[in-house]
Structure formats: structure tokens, C-alpha cells
N, CA, C and O atoms as a GROMACS GRO file, in nm:
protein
  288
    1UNK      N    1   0.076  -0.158   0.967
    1UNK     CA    2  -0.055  -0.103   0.998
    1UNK      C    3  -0.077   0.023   0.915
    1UNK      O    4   0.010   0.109   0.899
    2UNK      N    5  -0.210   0.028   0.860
    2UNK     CA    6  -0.230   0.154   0.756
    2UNK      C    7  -0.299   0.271   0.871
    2UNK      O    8  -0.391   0.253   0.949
    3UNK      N    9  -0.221   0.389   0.849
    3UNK     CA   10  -0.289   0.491   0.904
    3UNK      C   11  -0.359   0.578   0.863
    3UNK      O   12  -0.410   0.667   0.931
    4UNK      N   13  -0.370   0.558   0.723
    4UNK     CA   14  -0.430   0.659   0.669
    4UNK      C   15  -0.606   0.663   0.661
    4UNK      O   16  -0.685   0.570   0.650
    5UNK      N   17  -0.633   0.820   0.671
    5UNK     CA   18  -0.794   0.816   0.724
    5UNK      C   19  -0.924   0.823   0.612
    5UNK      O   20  -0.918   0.907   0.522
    6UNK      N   21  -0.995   0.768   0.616
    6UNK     CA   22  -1.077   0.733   0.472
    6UNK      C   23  -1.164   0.823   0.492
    6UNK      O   24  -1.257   0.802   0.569
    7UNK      N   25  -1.148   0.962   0.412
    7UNK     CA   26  -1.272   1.071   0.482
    7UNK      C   27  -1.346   1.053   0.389
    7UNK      O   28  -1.453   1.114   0.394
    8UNK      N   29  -1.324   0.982   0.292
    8UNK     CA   30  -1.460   0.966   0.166
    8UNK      C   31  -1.540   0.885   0.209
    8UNK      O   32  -1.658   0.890   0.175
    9UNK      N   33  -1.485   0.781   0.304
    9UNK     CA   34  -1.576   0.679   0.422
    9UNK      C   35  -1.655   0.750   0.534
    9UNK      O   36  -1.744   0.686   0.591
   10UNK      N   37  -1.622   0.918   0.582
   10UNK     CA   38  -1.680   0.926   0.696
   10UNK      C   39  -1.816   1.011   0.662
   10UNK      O   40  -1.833   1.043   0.544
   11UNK      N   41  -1.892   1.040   0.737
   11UNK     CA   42  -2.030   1.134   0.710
   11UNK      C   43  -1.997   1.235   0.749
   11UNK      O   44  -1.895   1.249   0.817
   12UNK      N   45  -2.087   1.345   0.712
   12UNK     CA   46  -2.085   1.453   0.700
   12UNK      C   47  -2.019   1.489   0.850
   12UNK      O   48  -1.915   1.553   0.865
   13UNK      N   49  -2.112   1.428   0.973
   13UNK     CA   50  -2.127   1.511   1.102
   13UNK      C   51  -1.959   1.438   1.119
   13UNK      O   52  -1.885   1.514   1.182
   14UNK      N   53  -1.908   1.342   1.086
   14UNK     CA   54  -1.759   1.297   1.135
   14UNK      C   55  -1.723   1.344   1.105
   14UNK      O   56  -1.637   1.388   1.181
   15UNK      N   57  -1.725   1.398   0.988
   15UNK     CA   58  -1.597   1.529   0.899
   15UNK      C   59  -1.616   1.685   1.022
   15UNK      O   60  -1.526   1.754   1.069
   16UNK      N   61  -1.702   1.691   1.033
   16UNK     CA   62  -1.729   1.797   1.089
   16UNK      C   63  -1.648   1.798   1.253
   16UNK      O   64  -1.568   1.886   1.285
   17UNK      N   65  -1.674   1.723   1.314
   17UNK     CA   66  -1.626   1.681   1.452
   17UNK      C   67  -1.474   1.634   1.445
   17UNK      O   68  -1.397   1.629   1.541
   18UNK      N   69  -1.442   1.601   1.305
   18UNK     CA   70  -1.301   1.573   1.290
   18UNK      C   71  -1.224   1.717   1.276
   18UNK      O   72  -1.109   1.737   1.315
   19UNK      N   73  -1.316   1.818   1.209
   19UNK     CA   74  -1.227   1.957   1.194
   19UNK      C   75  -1.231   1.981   1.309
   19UNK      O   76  -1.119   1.971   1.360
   20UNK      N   77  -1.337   2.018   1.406
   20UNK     CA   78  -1.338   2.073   1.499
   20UNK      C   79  -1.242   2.008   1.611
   20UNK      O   80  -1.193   2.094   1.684
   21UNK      N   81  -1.203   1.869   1.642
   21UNK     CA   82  -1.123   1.836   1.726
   21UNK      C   83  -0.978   1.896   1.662
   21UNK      O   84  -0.913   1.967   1.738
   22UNK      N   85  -0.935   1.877   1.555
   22UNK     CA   86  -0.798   1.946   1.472
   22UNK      C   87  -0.809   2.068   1.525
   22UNK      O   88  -0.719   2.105   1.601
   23UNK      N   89  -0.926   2.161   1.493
   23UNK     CA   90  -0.919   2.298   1.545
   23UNK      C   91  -0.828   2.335   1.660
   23UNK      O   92  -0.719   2.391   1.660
   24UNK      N   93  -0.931   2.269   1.792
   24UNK     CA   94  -0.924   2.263   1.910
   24UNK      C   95  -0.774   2.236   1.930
   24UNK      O   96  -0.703   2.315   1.992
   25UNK      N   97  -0.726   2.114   1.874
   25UNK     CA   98  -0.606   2.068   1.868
   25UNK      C   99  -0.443   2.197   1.858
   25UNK      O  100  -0.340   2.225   1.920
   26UNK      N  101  -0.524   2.238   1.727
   26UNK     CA  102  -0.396   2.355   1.670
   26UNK      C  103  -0.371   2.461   1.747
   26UNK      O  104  -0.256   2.505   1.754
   27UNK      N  105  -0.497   2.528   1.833
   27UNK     CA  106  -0.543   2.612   1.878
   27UNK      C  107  -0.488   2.640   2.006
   27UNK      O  108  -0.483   2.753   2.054
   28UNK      N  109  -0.441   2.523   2.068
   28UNK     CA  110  -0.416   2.524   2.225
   28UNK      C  111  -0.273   2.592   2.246
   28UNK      O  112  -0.248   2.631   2.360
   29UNK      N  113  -0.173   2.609   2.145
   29UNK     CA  114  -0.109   2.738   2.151
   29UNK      C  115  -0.069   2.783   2.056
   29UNK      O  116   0.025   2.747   1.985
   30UNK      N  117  -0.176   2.907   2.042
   30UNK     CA  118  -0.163   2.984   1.955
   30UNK      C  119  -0.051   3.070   1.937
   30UNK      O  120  -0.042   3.157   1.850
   31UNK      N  121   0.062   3.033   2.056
   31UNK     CA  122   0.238   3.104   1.976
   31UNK      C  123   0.277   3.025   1.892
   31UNK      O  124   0.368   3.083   1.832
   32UNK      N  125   0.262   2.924   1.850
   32UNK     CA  126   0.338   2.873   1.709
   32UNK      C  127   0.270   2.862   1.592
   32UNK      O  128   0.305   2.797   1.493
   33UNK      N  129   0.124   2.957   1.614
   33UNK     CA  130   0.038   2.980   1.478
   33UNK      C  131   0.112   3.140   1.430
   33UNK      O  132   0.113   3.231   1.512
   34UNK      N  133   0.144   3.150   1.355
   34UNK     CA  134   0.216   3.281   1.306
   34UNK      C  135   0.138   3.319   1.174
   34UNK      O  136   0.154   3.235   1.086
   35UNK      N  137   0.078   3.400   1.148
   35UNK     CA  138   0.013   3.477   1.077
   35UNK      C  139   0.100   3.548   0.931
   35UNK      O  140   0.174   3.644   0.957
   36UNK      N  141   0.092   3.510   0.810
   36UNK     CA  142   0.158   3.564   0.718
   36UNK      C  143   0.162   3.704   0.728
   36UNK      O  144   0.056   3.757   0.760
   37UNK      N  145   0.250   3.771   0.709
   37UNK     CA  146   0.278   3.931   0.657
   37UNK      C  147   0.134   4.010   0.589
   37UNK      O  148   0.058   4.090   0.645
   38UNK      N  149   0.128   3.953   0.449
   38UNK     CA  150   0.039   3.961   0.420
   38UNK      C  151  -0.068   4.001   0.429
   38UNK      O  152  -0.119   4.088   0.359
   39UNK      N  153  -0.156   3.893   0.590
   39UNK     CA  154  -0.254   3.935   0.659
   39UNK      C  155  -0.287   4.004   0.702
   39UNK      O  156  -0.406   4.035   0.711
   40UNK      N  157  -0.173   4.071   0.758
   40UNK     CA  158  -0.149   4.223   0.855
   40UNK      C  159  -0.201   4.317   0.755
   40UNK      O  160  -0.304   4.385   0.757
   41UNK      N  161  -0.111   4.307   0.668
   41UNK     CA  162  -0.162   4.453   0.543
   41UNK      C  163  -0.289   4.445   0.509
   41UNK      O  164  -0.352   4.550   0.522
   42UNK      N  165  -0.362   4.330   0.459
   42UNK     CA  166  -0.493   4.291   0.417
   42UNK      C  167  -0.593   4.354   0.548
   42UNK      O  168  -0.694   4.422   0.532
   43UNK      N  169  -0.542   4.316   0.664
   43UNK     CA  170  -0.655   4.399   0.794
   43UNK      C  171  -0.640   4.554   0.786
   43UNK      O  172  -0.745   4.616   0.800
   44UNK      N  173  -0.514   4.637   0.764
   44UNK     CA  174  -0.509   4.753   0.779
   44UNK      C  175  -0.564   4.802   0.653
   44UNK      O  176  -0.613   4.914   0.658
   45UNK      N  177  -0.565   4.738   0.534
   45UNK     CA  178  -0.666   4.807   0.457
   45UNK      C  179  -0.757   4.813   0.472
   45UNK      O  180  -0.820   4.915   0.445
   46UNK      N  181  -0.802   4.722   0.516
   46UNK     CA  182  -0.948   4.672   0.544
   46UNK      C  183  -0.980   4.806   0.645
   46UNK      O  184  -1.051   4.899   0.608
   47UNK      N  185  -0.914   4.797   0.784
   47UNK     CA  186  -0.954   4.911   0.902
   47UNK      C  187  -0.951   5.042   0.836
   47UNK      O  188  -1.042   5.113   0.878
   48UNK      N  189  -0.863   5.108   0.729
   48UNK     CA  190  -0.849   5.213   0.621
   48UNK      C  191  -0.986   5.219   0.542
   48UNK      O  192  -1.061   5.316   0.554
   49UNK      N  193  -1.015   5.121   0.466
   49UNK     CA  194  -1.183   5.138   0.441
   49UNK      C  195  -1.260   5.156   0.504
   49UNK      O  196  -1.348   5.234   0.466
   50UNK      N  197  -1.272   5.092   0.640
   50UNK     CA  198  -1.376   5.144   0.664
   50UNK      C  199  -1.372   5.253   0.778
   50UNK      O  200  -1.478   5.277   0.836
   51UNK      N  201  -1.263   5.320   0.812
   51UNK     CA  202  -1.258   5.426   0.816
   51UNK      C  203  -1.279   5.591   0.745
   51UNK      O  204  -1.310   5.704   0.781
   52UNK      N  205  -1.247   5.533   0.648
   52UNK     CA  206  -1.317   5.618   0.552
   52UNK      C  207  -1.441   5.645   0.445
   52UNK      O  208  -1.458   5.718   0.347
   53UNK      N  209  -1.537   5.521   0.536
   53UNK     CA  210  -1.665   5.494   0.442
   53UNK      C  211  -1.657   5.412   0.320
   53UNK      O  212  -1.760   5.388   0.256
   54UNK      N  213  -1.526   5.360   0.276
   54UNK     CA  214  -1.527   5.305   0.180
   54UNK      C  215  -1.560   5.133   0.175
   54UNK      O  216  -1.569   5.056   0.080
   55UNK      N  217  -1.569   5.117   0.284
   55UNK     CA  218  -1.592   4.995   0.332
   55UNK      C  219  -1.778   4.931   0.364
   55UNK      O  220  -1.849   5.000   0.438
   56UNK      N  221  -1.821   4.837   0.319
   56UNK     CA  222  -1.970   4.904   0.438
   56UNK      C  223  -1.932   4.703   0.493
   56UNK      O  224  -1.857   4.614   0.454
   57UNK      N  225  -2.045   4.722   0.609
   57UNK     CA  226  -2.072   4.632   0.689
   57UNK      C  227  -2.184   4.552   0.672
   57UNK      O  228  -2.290   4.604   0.706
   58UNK      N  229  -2.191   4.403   0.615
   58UNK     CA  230  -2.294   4.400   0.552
   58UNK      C  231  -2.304   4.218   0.652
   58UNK      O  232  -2.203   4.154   0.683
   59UNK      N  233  -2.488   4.161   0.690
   59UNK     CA  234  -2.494   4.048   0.777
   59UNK      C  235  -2.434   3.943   0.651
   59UNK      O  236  -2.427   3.945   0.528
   60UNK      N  237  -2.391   3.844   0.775
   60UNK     CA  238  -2.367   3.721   0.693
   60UNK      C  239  -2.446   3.682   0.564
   60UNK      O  240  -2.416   3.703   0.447
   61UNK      N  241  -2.534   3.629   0.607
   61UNK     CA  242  -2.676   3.592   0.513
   61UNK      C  243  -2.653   3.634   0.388
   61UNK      O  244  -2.658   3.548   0.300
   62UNK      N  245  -2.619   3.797   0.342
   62UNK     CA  246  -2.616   3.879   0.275
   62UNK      C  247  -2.497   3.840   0.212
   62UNK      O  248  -2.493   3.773   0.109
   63UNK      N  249  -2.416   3.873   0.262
   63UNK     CA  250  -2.272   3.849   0.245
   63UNK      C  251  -2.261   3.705   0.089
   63UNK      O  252  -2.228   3.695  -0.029
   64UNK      N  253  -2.324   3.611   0.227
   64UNK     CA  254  -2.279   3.486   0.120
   64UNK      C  255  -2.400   3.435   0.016
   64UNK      O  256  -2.393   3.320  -0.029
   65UNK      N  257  -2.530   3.535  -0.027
   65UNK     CA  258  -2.573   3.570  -0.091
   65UNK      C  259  -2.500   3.615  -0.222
   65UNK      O  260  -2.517   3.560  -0.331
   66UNK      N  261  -2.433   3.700  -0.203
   66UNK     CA  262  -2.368   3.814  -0.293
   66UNK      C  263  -2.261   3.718  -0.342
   66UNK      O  264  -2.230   3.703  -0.460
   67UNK      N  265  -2.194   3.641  -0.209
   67UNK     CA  266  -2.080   3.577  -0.308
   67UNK      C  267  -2.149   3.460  -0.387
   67UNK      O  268  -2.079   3.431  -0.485
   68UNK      N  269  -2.242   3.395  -0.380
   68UNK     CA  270  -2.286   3.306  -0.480
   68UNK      C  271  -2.325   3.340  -0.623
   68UNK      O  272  -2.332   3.268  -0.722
   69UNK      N  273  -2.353   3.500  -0.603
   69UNK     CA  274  -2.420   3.526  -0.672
   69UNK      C  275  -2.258   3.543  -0.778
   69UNK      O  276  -2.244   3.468  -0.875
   70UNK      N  277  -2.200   3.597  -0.759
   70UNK     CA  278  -2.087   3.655  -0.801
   70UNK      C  279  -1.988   3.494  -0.869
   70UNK      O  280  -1.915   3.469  -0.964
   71UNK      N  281  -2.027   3.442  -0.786
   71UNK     CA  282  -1.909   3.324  -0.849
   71UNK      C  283  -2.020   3.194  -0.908
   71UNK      O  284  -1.963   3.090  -0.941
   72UNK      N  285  -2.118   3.196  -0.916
   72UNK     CA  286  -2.215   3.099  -0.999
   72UNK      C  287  -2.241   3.132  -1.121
   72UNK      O  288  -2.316   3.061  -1.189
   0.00000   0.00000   0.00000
């Protein structure tokens, strides 16, 4: 029996409902999701900027505005 899942076969809203059940799935205990090292440092810079104004706070919308603009 083949198990493998044909997502080039499914539509958009199945792909979508397929992450979201995985989500849900991974999610239900979050002690064996462990967070790289990495991440930690990447937030405390982050809390360091914008503690010191160097950071600003900008809406979504905007946000992914700017990154299109930047990577198109």
C-alpha cells in the first residue's frame, strides 16, 4: 500500500487544513518542541533594540509591504 501524500493533487484550502491539523498535532506538547539556542539570542537582541529605540514597531500590512519590496 502507497502512503505517500500527493499535495500537488490537493487544493489550496486542503493544503491549508492539512498544515493546520499537523500544527495542532505538534503542538499538543509543547515539551518536546525545543527551541534552537540561536533563537534565544535573536529575541534578546531584538528586546535590546527596542529598548533602546533602535528597533521600531511597524503593522503587518506594512511590514510585508517592505519585504516585497526588498526581495522583488
Amino acid at each position: 500500500m502507497d502512503n505517500t501524500i500527493q499535495i500537488d493533487k490537493m487544493t489550496r484550502q486542503e493544503k491549508l487544513q492539512t498544515m493546520e491539523a499537523l500544527w495542532v498535532s505538534l503542538s499538543i506538547d509543547d515539551r518536546e518542541i525545543v527551541s534552537p539556542v540561536w533563537h534565544e539570542y535573536s529575541l534578546l537582541e531584538t528586546d535590546l533594540r527596542m529598548s533602546t529605540g533602535q528597533e521600531q514597531v511597524i503593522d503587518w500590512t506594512r511590514a510585508k509591504q517592505e519585504l516585497r519590496k526588498r526581495f522583488e
